[in-house]
Structures are given as C-alpha cells and as structure tokens.
FIFI-557411 format. One line per field, with one value per residue: x, y, z of N, C-alpha, C, CB in turn; residue number from 1; residue in three letters. Coordinates in Angstrom, 2 decimals. Each point is the difference from the previous one (the first is absolute). Last residue first. Glycine has a CB too. Layout:
% FIFI-557411
n_xx [X	...];
n_yy [Y	...];
n_zz [Z	...];
ca_xx [X	...];
ca_yy [Y	...];
ca_zz [Z	...];
c_xx [X	...];
c_yy [Y	...];
c_zz [Z	...];
cb_xx [X	...];
cb_yy [Y	...];
cb_zz [Z	...];
num [NUM	...];
residu [ALA	...];
% end
This chain:
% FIFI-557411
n_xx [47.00	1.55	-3.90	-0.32	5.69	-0.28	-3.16	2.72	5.01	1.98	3.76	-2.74	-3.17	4.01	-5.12	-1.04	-1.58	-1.87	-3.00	-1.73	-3.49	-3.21	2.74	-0.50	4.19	1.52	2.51	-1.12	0.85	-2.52	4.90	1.20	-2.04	-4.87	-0.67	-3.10	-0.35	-2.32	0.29	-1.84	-1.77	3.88	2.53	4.14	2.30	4.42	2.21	5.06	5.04	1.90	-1.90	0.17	-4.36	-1.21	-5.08	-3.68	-5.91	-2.45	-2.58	3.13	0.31	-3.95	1.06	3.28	0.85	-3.90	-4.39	-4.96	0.37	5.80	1.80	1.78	4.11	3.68	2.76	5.73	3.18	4.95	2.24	-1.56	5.28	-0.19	-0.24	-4.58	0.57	-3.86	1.32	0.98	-0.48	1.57	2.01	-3.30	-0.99	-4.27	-2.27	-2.62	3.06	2.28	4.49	3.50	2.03	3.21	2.03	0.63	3.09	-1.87	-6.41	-3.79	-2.68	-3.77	-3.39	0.17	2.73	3.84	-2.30	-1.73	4.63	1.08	-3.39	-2.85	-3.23	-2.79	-1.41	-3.58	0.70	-2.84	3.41	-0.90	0.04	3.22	1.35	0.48	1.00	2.97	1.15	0.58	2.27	3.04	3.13	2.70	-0.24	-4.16	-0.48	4.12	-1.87	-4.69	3.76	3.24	-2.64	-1.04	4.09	-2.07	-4.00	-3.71	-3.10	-3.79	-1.40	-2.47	-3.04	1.21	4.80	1.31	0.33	2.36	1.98	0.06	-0.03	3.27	0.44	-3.11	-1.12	-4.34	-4.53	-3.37	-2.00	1.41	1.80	4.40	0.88	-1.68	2.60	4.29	-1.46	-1.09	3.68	2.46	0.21	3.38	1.60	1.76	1.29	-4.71	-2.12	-5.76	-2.37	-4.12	-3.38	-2.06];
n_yy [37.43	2.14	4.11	-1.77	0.06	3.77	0.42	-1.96	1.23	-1.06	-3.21	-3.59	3.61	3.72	3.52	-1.22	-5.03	-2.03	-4.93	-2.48	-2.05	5.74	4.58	2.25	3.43	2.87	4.60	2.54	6.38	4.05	3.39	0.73	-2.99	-1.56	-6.95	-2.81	-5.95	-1.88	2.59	-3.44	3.39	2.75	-3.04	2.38	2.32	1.70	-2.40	3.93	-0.08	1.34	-3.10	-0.78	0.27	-2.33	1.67	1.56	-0.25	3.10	-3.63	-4.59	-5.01	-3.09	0.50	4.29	-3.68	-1.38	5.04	0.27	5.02	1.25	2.63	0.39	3.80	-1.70	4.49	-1.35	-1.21	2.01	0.26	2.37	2.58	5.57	2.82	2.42	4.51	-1.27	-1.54	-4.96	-2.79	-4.30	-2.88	-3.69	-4.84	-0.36	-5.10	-3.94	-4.36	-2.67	1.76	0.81	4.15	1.94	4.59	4.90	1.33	-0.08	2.02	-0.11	-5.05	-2.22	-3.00	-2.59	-4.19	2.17	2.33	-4.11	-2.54	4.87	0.23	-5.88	-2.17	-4.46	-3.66	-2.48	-2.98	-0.21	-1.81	3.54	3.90	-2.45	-5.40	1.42	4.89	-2.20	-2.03	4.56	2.01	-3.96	-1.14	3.44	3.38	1.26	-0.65	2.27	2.82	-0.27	1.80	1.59	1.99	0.44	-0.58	-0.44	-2.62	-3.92	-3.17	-2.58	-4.05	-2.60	-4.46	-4.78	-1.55	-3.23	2.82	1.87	-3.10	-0.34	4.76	1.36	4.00	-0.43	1.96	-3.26	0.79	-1.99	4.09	-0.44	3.58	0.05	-2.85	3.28	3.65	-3.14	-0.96	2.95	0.55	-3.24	2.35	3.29	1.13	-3.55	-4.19	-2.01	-3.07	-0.14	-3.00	-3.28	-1.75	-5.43];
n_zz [-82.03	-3.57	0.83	4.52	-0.86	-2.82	2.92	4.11	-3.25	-4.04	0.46	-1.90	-2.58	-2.48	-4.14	-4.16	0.62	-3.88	-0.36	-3.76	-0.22	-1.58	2.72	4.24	-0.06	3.50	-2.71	-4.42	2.55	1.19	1.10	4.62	1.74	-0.54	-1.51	-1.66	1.59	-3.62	-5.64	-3.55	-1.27	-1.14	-3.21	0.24	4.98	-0.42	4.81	2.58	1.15	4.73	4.51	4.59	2.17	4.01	0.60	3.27	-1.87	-2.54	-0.27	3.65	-1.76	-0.32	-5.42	-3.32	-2.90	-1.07	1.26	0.27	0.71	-2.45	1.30	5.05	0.80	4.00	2.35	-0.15	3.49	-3.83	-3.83	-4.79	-0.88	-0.13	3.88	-1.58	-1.08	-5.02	-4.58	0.96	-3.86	3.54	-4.12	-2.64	-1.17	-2.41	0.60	-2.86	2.21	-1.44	-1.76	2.76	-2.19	-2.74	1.49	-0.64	4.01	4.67	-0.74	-2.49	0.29	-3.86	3.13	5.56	2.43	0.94	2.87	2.65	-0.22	0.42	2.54	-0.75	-4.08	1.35	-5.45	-0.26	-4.81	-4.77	-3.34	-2.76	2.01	3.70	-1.44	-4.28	0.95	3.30	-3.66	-3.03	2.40	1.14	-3.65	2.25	-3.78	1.10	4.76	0.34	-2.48	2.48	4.09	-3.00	-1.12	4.89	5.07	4.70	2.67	-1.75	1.64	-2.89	2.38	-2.35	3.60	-1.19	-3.40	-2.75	-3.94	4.00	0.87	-4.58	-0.51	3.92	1.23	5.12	4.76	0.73	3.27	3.01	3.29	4.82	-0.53	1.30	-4.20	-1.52	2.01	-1.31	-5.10	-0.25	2.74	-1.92	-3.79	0.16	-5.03	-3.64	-0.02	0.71	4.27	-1.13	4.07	-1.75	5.08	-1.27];
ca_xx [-0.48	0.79	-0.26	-1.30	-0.62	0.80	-0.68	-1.47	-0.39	-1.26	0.48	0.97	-0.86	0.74	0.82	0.88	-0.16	1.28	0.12	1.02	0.76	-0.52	-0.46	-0.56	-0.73	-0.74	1.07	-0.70	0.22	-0.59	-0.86	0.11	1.27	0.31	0.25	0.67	0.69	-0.90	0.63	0.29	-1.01	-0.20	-1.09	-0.60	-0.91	-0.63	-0.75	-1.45	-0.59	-0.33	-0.13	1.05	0.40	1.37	0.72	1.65	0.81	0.70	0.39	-0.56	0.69	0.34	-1.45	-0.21	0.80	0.65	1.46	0.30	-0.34	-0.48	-1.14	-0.91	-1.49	-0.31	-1.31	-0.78	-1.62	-0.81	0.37	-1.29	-1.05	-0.19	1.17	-0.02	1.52	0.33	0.41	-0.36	0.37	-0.81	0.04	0.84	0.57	0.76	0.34	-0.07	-0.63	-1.28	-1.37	-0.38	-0.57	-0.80	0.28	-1.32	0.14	1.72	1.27	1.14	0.52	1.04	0.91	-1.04	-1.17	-0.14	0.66	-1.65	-0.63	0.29	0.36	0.48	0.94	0.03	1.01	-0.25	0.58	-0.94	0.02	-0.18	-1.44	-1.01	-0.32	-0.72	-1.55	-0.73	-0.45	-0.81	-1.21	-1.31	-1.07	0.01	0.91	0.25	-0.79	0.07	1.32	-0.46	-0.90	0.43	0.17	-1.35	-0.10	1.16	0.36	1.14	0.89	0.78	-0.10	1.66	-0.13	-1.38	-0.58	-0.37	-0.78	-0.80	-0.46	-0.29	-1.40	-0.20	-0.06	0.53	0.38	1.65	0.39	1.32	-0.47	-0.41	-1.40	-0.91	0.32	-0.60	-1.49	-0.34	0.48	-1.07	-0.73	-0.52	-1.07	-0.95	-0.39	-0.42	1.17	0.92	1.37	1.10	0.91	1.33	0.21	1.32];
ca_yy [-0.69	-1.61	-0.23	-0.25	-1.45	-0.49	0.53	-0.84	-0.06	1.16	1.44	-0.87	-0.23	-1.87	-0.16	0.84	0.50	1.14	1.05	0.75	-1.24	-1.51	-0.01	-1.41	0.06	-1.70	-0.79	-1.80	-0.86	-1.35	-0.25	0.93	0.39	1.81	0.81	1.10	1.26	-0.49	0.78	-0.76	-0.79	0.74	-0.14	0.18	-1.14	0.94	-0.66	-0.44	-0.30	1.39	0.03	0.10	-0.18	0.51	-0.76	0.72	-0.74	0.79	0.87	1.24	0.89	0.43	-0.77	0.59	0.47	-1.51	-0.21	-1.71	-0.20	-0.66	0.15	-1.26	0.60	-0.68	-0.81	0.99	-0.74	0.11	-1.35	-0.16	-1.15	-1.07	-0.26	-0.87	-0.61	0.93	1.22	0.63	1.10	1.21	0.46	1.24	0.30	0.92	1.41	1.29	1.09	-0.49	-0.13	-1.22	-0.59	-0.93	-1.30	-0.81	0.03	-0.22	-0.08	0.81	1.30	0.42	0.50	0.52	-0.44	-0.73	0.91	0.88	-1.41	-0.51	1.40	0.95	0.90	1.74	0.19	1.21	0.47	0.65	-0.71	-1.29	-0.18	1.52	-0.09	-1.62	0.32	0.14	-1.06	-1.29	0.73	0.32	-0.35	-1.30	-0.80	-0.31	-0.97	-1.00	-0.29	-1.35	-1.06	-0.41	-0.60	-0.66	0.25	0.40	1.54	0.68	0.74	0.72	0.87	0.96	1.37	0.39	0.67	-1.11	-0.28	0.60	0.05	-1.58	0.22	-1.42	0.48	-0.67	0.78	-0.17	0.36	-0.66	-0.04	-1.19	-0.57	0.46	-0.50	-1.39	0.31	-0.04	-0.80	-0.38	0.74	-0.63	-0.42	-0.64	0.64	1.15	0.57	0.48	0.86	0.25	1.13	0.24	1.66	0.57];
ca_zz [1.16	-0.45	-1.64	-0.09	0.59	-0.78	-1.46	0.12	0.96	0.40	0.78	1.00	1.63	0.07	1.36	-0.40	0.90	0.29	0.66	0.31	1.38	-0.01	-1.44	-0.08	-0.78	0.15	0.98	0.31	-1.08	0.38	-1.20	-0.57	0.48	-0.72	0.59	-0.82	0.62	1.14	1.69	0.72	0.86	1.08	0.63	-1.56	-0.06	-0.61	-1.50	0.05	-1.44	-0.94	-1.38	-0.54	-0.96	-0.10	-0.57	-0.42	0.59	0.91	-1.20	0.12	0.29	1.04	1.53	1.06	0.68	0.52	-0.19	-0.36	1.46	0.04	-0.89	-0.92	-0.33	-1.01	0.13	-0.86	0.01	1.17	0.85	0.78	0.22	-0.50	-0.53	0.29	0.78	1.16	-0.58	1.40	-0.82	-0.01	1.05	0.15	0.96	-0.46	0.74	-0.60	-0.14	0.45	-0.67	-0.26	0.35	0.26	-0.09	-0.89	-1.51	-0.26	0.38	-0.69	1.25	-0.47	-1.56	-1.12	-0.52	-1.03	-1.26	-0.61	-0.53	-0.96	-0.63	1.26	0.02	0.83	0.57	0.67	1.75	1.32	0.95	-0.32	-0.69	0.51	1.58	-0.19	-1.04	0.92	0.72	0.06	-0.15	1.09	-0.85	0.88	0.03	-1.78	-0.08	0.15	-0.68	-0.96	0.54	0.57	-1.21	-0.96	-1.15	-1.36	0.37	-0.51	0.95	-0.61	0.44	-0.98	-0.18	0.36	1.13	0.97	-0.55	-0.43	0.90	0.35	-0.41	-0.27	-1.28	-1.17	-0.86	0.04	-1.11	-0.29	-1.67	0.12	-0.52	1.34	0.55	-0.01	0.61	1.92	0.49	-0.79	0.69	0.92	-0.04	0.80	1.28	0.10	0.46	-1.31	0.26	-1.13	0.20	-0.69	-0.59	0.21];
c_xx [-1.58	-1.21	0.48	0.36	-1.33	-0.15	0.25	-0.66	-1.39	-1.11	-0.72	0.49	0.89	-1.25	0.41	0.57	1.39	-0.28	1.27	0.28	0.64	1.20	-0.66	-0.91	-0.87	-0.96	-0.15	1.28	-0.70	0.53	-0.61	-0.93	0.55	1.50	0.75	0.51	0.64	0.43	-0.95	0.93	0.91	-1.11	-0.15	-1.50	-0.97	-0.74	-0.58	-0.65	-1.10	-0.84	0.25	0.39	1.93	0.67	1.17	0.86	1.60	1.10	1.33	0.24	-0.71	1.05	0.97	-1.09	-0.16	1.22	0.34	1.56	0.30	-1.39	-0.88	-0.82	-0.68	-1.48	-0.70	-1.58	-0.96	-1.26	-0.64	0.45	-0.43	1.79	-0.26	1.07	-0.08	1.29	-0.39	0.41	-0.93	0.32	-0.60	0.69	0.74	0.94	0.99	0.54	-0.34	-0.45	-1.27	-1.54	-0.51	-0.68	-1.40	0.58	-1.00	-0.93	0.92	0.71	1.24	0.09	1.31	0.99	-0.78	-0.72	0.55	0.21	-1.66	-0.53	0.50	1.14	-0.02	1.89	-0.04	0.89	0.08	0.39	-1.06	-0.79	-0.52	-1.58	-1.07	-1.22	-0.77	-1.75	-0.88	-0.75	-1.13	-0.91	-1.29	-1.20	0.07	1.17	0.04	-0.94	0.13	1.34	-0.59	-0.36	1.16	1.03	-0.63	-0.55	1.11	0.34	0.83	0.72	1.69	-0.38	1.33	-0.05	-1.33	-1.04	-1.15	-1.38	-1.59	-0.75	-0.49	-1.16	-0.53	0.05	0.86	0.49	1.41	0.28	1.59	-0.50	-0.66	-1.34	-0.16	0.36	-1.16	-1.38	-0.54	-0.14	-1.34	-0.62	-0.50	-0.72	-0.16	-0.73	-0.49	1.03	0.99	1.30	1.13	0.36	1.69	0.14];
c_yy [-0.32	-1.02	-1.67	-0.21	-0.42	-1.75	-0.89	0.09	-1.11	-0.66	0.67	1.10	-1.14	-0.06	-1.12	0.33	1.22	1.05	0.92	1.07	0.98	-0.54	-1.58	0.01	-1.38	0.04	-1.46	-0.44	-1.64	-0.84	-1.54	0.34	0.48	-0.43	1.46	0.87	0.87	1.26	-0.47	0.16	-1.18	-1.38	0.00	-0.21	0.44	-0.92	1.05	-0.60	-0.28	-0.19	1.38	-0.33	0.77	0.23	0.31	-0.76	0.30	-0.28	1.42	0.75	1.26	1.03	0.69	-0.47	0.50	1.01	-0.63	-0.17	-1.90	-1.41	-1.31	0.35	-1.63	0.26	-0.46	-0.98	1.11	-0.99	0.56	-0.68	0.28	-0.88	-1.66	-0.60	-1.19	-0.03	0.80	1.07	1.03	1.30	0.92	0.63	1.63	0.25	0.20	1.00	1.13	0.21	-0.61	-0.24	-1.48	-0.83	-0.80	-1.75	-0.84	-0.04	-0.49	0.23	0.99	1.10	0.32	-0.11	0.76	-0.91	-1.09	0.51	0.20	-0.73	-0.81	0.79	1.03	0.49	2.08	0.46	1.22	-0.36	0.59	-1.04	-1.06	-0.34	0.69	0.07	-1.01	0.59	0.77	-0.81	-0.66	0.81	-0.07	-0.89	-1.10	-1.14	-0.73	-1.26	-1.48	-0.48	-0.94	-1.17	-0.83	-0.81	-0.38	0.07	0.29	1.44	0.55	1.06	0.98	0.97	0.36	1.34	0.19	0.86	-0.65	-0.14	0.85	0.35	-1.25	-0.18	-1.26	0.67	-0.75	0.60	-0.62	0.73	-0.57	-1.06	-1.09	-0.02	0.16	-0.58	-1.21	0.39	-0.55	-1.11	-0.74	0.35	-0.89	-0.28	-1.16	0.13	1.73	1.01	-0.20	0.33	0.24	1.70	0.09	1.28];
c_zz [-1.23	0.26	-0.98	-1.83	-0.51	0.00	-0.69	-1.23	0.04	1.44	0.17	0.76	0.61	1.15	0.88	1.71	-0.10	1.03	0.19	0.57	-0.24	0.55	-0.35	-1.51	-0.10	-1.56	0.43	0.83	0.49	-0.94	0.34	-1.05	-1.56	0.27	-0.35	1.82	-0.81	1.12	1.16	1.14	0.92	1.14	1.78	0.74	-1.27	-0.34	-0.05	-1.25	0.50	-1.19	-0.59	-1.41	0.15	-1.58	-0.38	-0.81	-0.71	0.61	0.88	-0.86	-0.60	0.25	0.99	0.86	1.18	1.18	0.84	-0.23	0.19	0.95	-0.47	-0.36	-0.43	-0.15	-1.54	-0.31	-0.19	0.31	0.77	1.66	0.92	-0.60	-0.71	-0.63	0.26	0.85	1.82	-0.27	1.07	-0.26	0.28	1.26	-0.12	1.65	-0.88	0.35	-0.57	0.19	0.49	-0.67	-0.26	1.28	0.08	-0.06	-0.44	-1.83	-0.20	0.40	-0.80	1.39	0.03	-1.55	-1.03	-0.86	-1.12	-1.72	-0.30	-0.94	-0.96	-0.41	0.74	-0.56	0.35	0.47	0.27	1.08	1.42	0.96	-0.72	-1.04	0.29	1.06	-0.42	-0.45	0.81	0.30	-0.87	-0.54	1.16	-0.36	0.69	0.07	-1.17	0.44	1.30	-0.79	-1.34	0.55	0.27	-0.62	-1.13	-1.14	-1.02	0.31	-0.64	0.70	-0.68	0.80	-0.02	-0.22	-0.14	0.96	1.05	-0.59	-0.05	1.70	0.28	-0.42	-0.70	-1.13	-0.96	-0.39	-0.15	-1.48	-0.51	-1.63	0.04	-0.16	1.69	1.11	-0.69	0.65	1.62	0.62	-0.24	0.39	0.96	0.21	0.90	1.47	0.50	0.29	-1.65	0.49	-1.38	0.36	-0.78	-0.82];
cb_xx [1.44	2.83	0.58	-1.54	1.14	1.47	0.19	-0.42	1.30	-0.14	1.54	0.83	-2.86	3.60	-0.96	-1.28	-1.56	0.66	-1.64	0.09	0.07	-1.66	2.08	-0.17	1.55	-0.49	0.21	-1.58	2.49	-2.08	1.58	1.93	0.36	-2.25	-0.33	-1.98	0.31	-0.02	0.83	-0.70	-2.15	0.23	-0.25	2.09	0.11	1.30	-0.48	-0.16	1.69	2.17	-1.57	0.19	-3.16	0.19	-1.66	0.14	-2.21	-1.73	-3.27	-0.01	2.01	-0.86	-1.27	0.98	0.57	-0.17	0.48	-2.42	-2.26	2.20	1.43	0.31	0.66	1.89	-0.43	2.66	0.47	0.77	2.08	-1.57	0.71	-2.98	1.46	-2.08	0.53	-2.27	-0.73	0.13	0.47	-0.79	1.44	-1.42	0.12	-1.97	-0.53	-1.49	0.45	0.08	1.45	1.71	0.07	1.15	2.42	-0.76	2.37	2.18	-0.82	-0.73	-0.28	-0.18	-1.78	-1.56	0.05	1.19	0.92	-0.56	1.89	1.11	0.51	-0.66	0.19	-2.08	1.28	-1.66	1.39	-1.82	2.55	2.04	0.32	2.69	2.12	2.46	1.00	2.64	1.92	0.90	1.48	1.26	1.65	1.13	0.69	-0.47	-1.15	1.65	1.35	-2.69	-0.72	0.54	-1.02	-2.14	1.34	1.73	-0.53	-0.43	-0.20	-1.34	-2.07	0.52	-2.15	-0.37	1.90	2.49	1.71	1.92	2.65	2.64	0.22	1.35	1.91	-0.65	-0.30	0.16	-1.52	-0.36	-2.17	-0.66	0.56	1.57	0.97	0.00	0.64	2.37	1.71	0.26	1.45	0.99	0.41	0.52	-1.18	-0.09	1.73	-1.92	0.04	-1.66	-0.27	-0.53	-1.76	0.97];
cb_yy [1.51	0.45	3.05	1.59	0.46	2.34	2.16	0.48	2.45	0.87	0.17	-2.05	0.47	-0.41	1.73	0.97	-2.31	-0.15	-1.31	-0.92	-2.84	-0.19	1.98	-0.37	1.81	-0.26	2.16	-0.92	1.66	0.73	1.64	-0.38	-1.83	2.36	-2.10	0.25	-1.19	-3.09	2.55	-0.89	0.36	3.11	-1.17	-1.20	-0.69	1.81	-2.48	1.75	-0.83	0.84	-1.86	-0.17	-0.17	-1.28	-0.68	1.02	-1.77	0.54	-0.55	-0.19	-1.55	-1.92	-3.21	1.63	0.10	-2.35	1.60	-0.42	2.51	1.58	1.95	-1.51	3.08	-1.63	1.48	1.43	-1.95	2.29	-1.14	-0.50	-1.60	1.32	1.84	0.25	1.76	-0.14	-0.23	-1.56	-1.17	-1.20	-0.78	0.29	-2.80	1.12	-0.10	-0.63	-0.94	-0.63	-0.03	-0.41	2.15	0.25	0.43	2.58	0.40	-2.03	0.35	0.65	-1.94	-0.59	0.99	2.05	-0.94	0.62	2.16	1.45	-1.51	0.38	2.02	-1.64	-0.67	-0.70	-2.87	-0.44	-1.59	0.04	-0.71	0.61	1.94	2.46	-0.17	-1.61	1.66	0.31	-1.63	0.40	1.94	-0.08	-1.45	1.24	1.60	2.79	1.11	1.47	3.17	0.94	1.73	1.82	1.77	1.94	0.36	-1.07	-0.04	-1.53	-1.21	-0.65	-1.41	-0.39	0.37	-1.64	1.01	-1.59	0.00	0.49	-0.44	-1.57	1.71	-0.66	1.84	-1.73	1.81	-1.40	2.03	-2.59	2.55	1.38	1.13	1.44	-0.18	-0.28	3.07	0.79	0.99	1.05	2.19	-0.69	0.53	0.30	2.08	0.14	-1.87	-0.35	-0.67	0.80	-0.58	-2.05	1.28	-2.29];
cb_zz [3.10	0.95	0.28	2.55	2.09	0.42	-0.03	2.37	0.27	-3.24	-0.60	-1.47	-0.72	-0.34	-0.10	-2.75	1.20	-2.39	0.80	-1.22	0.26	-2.09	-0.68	3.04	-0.90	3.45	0.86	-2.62	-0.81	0.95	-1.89	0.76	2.45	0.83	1.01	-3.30	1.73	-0.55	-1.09	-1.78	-2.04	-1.79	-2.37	-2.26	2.80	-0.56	-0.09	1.62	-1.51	0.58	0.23	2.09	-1.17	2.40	-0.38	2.10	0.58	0.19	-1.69	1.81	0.20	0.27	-0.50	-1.15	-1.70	-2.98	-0.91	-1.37	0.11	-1.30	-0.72	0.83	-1.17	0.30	2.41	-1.35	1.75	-0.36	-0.33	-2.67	-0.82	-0.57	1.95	0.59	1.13	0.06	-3.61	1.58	-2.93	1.24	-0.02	-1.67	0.31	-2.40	2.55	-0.45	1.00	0.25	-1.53	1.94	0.29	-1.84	1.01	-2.05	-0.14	2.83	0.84	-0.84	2.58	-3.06	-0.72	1.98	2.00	0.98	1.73	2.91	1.61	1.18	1.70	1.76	-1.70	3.25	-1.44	0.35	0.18	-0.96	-1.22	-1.18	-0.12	0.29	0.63	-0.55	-0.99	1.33	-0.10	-0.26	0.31	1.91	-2.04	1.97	-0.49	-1.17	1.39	0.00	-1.27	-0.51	2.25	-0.13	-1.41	-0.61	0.98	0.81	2.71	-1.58	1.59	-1.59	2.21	-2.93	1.02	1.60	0.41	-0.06	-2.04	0.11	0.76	-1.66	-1.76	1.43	0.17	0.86	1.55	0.00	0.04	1.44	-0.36	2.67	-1.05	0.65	-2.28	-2.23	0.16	0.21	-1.81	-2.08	-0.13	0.25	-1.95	0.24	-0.99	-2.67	-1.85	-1.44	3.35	-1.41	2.86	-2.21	2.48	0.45];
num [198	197	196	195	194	193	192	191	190	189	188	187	186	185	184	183	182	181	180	179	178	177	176	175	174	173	172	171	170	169	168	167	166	165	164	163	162	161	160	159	158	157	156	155	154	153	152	151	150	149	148	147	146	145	144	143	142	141	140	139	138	137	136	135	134	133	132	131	130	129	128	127	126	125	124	123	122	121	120	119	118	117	116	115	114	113	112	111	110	109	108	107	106	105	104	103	102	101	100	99	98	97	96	95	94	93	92	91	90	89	88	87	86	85	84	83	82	81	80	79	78	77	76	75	74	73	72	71	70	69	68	67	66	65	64	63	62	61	60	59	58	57	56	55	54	53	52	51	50	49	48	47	46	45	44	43	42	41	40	39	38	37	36	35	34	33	32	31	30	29	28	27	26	25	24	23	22	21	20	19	18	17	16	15	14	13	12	11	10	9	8	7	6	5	4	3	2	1];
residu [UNK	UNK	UNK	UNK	UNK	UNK	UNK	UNK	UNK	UNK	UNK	UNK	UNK	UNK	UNK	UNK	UNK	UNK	UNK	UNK	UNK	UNK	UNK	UNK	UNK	UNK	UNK	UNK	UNK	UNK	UNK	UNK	UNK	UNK	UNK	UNK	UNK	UNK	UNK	UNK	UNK	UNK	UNK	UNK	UNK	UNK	UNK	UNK	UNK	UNK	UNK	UNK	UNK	UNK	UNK	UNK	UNK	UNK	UNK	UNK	UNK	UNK	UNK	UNK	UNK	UNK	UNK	UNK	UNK	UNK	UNK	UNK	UNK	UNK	UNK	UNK	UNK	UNK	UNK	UNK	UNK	UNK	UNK	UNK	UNK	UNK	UNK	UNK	UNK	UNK	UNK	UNK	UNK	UNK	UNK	UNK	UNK	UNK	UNK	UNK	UNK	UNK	UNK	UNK	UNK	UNK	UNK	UNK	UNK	UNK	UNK	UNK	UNK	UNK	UNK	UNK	UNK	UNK	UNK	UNK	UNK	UNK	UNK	UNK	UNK	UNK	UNK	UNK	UNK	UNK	UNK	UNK	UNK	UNK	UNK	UNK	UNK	UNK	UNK	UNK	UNK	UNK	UNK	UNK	UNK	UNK	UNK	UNK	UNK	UNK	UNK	UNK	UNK	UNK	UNK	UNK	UNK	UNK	UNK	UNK	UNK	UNK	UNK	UNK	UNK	UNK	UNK	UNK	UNK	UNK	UNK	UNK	UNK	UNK	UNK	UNK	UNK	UNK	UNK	UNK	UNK	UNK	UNK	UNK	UNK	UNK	UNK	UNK	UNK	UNK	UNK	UNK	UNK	UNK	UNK	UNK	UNK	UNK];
% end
C-alpha cells in the first residue's frame, strides 16, 4: 500500500487519480497508525516551504516521518513541493528548515534572461542516470510538467537522475537509495508521468 501524505498543502487528489488509473492502491492520510502500515510514501505538495513544515512540525509528522525514511528505510518519492522538502533548508518566505534527508539547499531561480518566473509549463528532462528506477522505460529528453519558482542545489551531483535548462540547469529528479524526488508533478505530465508512477 502506497501512503499519500496529506499535511494540508495543495491538491493531492490528483496524485491520487493517477494511481488509481494504474491500478496501484493508495490512501491519502494524516494518521500515522495508517501510515506506519504503508510499503511506500508518497510526499505531494504545492505552496509554501515554510508553511508546509510549520505544518509538519506541528502535527509532529516530521518526526515521524524521519523515523520512517532513515530509520526504517521506507521508500518514499517527493513531488515539487514535497522533493524540496526533503532537503535541509530553503530560503523561501525568509528561510525555513527542512526535513534533512537530503544534502541539498532549496533556492530560487536566479534567472537574469526574460525567462518569466515561476517556471510553469512542460519542459524536457535530461537523464542523467543509465540504471534510473525513475525513468525505466521513459525516453532521455521526454516532457514533464513543471510548476516552480525554487529549485534543489544539490551538494553531490551524483544523485540527480534528472536535470533540466530554463534558463539554467538545474535537478529536476533525484535518486538517492529508497529516496526519491521529482521537481515536476508527473500525475500531470501525461503518459511520461504515468510511466514514471508506474
């Protein structure tokens, strides 16, 4: 069983509805009694970094979930938001902690062409990786949906599975042993997106 985090941040039925056309069982919960029950984490978010952990912190989910991740080695995919909260720290709305599970850094992009920001559209994915879980069967190059003004800054580079330009290369996938991220929603990125859940 697949857990769907819900800490109050953005639509996540979406996430949701494309399991569930896959044919992949999930639930969306805050309930850690349901949670502690799952096979894989699945992390979804949209808005505000420091917001989001102001309500992980507060509901004592983050915790539990650092239990969970590096304790316990459940496997779990962070999606934009939920990619981004997986690293240290982010310097949006004034700087806010993370969940640390990753060696990164969250910033915004610091774009100096007319590229307007946030990042919104579909935009092609580079795999950097030739054994990437994420991208079996999907084509180097392939489109995806993003929507962001922030990106990870990754300390070790080896663990970008994907990168993409827009304006500047940054990490738009990452695989780090059971932990993953993805800086674009593949529940919205069509067949790609599908293959990638999948």
């Amino acid at each position: 069983m697949i857990a769907i985090i819900d800490y109050g941040m953005g639509n996540i039925q979406s996430v949701k509805n494309a399991l569930d056309y896959l044919g992949i069982y999930s639930t969306i919960t805050d309930k850690k009694e349901e949670i502690v029950k799952a096979d894989k984490l699945l992390l979804p978010g949209v808005g505000s970094y420091r917001r989001a952990m102001e309500n992980l912190e507060n509901s004592g989910m983050a915790a539990f979930l650092k239990h969970l991740i590096f304790e316990k080695q459940v496997p779990v995919l962070g999606i934009c938001l939920g990619m981004q909260l997986l690293a240290g720290y982010s310097d949006e709305d004034g700087g806010a902690n993370g969940l640390n599970l990753l060696n990164a850094e969250v910033k915004k992009f610091d774009i100096s062409s007319d590229l307007p920001v946030p990042h919104v559209g579909f935009n092609s994915v580079h795999v950097e990786k030739e054994k990437s879980i994420l991208f079996r069967d999907i084509e180097d190059e392939s489109d995806f949906y993003f929507v962001h003004s922030f990106r990870i800054r990754m300390e070790n580079q080896h663990f970008a599975s994907g990168t993409t330009c827009y304006g500047e290369k940054f990490v738009s996938a990452f695989e780090e042993n059971h932990i993953y991220g993805t800086q674009f929603h593949p529940e919205k990125s069509q067949s790609n997106g599908l293959q990638l859940l999948k």
